[in-house]
N, C-alpha and C positions, 0 to 999 in steps of 0.2 A: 187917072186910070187905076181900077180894082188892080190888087197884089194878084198874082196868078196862085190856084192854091195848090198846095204841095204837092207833091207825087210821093205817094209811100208803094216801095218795093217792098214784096214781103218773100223772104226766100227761104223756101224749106228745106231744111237738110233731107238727106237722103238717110233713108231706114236701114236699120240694120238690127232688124226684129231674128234675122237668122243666129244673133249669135246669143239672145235673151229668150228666145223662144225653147219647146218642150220637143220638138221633132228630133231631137238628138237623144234625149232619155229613151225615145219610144225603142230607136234605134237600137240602142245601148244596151236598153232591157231584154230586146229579142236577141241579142249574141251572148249574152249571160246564161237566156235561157237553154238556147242550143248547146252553149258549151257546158250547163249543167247535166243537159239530157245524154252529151254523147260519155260524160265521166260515170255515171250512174248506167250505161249500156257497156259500157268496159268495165266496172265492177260487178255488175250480174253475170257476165260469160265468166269471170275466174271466180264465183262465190260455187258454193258446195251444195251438191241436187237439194239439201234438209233444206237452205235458206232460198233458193231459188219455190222450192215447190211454198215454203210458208208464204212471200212475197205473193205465188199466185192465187196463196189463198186467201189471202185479205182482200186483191182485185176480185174476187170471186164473191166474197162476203166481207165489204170496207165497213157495215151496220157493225158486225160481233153476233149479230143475232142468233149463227149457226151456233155459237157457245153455246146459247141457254139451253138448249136442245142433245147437244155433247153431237151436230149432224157436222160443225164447220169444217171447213179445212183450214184451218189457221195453224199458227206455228205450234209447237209442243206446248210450250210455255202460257198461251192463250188459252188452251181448248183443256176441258173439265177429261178428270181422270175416269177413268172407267170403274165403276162400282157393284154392288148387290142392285142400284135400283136402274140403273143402265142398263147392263150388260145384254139383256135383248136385245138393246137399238143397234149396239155394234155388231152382235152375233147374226141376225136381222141384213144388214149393211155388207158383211161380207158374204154372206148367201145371194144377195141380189149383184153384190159385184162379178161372183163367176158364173151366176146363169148371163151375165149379160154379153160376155165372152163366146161364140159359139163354140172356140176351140176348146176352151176352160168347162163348159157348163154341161159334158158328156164325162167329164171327170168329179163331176159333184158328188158320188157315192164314194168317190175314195177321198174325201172332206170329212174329216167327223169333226163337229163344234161343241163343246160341251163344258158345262161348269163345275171346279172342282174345289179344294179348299184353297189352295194355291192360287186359283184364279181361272180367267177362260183359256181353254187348252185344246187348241187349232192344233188337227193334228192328218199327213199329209200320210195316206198309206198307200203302201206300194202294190201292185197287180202280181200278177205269175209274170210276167217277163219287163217288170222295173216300168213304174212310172213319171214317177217325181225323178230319180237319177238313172243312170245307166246302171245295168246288170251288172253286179258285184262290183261297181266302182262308185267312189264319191264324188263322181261328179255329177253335179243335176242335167235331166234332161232339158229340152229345149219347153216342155211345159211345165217341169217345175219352176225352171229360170223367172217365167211367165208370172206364173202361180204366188210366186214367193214376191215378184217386182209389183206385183197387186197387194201384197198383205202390205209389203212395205209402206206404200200408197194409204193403206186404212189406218196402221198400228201407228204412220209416222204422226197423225190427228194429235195423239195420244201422249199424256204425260208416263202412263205405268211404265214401268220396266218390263222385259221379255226374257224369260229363259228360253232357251232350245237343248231338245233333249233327240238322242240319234239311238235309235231300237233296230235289233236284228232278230232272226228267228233265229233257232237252233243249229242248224244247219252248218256246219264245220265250211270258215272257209278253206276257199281250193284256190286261191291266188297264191301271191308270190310267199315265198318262204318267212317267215318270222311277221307276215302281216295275218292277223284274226279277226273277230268280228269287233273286237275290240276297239281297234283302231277303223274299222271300217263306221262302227257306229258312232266314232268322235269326229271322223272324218266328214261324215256326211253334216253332220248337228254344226261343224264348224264353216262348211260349204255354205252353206242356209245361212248361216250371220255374216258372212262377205256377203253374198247376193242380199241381204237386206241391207244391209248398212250403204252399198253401194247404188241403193235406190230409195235411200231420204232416211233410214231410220239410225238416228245418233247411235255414237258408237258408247255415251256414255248411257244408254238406255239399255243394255246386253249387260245382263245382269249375272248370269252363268250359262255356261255349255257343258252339257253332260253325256258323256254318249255308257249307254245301259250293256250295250250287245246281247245275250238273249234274257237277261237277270230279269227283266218286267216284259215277260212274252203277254199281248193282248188277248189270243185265243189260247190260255194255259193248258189246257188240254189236247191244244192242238199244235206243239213247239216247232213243228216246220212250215205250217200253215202261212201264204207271202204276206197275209195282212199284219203276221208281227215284227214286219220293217218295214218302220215307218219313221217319220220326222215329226214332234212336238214341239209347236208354240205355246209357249204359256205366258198370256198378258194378266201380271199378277195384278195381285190385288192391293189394295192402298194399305198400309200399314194398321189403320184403325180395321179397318176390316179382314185383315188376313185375322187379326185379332179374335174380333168375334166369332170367326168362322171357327180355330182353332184353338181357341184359348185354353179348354181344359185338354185336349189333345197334347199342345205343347205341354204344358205344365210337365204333364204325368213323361215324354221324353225327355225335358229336359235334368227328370231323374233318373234317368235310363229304366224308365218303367219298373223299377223294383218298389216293393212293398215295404211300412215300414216293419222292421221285427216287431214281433207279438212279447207283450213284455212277460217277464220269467214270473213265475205264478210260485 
C-alpha cells in the first residue's frame, strides 16, 4: 500500500498593515494643519492695522506685480517710493479713491493735490462752517475721520515719509482763554497723525508736525478767507530727489542767504 501523501497546513498570520501603514500621517498632518491655522488666526487679531492691511495685500497681489507699477497694496517695505516720475499714479489714485466714496466725492473741491519741492502736498481745506474738523475745535469731523482713514489706506502703500502741517486764517481765536490759533493749528496737524497712524500708517513714517496758525495764509490777500484753514499732507520726496528739486535753493539757505562781501578795492 502507496504511503498516504502529506498534508501541508499553511497558516497565515493575521495583518497588521494598520500599524505600518500611512493613514495615521494623513491624520497627523491634518491636526498640524488646523492647529497651525488657528495659531496664525490668533496672531493676526492682536497684530497692528500696518501688518494686518500688508498681509491682505499680498493675498490681494501674492505675483508683486502691483510693485512694478507703484498700484500694489503690499507692505511699506515691498512697494516702490513715490518719485518725480510716479507721482501722477498716486495723485491719480487718490482722486479716484474719493470720487468713489459718494459721501467723500461732493467734498473733492475742498482736496487740492499738488506737487511741490518738498514733495506731493494733500491738502484738506476747510468750508465756512468746518469741514474736515469741528468749528474752532481740533477735532475732525466725522468726514475728515473718513477722509484721512482713506489717505492712510493709499500713503500706508508707500515707503516716503509724511509731514502734516495744521493752517488757520487770521481771525483771533474766541475760545478758551490762553488757547490761540497756535495751538489750534498744532492741534489739528496732531489730530490728522493719530487718525492716520491709527488706520495703518507707521508711526516711524511721521516725519514732522507743524502747525503755521495764520503765518502761511493760502489766499494772502484774503487773511480771514475759511479756505486758509486747512490741514497739509506732504508725501516727501526721496532724498535723491528732494535734492535735485532743491539743490541750489538749499545751498544758497544753508548760508542763510547772505552774499559773499565784495572784496576791498
Amino acid at each position: 500500500m502507496a504511503d498516504p501523501r502529506p498534508i501541508i497546513v499553511v497558516k497565515k498570520r493575521a495583518s497588521h498593515g494598520g500599524h505600518h501603514g500611512g493613514a495615521w500621517k494623513v491624520a497627523y498632518a491634518d491636526f498640524v494643519t488646523a492647529m497651525m491655522s488657528l495659531f496664525i488666526v490668533l496672531w493676526l487679531l492682536n497684530s497692528t492695522p500696518q501688518v494686518k492691511k500688508a498681509i491682505s495685500g499680498y493675498f490681494n497681489d501674492p505675483s508683486g506685480k502691483g510693485a512694478e507699477t507703484g498700484t500694489g497694496s503690499k507692505g511699506t517695505g515691498d512697494s516702490l517710493a513715490v518719485n518725480k516720475a510716479n507721482v501722477e499714479n498716486l495723485k491719480q489714485q487718490i482722486e479716484q479713491a474719493i470720487m468713489k466714496q459718494a459721501d467723500l466725492s461732493k467734498l473733492s473741491k475742498n482736496v487740492e493735490i499738488t506737487m511741490t519741492g518738498e514733495g506731493l502736498r494733500i491738502e484738506l481745506i476747510e468750508g465756512q462752517g468746518g469741514t474736515f474738523f469741528e468749528s474752532g475745535s481740533p477735532r475732525p469731523s466725522e468726514n475728515g475721520t473718513r477722509l484721512l482713514d482713506m489717505l492712510a489706506g493709499q500713503l500706508g502703500k508707500l515707503p516716503n515719509r509724511v509731514m502734516l502741517e495744521g493752517h488757520t486764517d487770521a481771525q483771533l481765536y474766541s475760545g478758551e482763554k490762553g488757547y490761540s490759533n497756535w495751538e489750534l493749528s498744532s492741534d489739528r496737524a496732531n489730530a490728522a497723525r493719530r487718525v492716520l497712524q491709527e488706520n495703518g500708517l507707521g508711526a516711524e513714517r511721521i516725519s514732522q508736525v507743524r502747525g503755521y496758525a495764520d503765518q502761511k495764509l493760502r489766499v494772502p490777500d484774503k487773511p480771514l478767507d475759511p479756505s486758509n484753514r486747512r490741514i497739509s499732507l506732504i508725501v516727501q520726496w526721496e532724498k535723491g530727489e528732494a535734492a535735485k528739486e532743491t539743490g541750489a535753493t538749499d545751498a544758497k539757505e544753508a548760508d542763510g542767504g547772505k552774499k559773499e562781501p565784495a572784496e576791498k578795492k
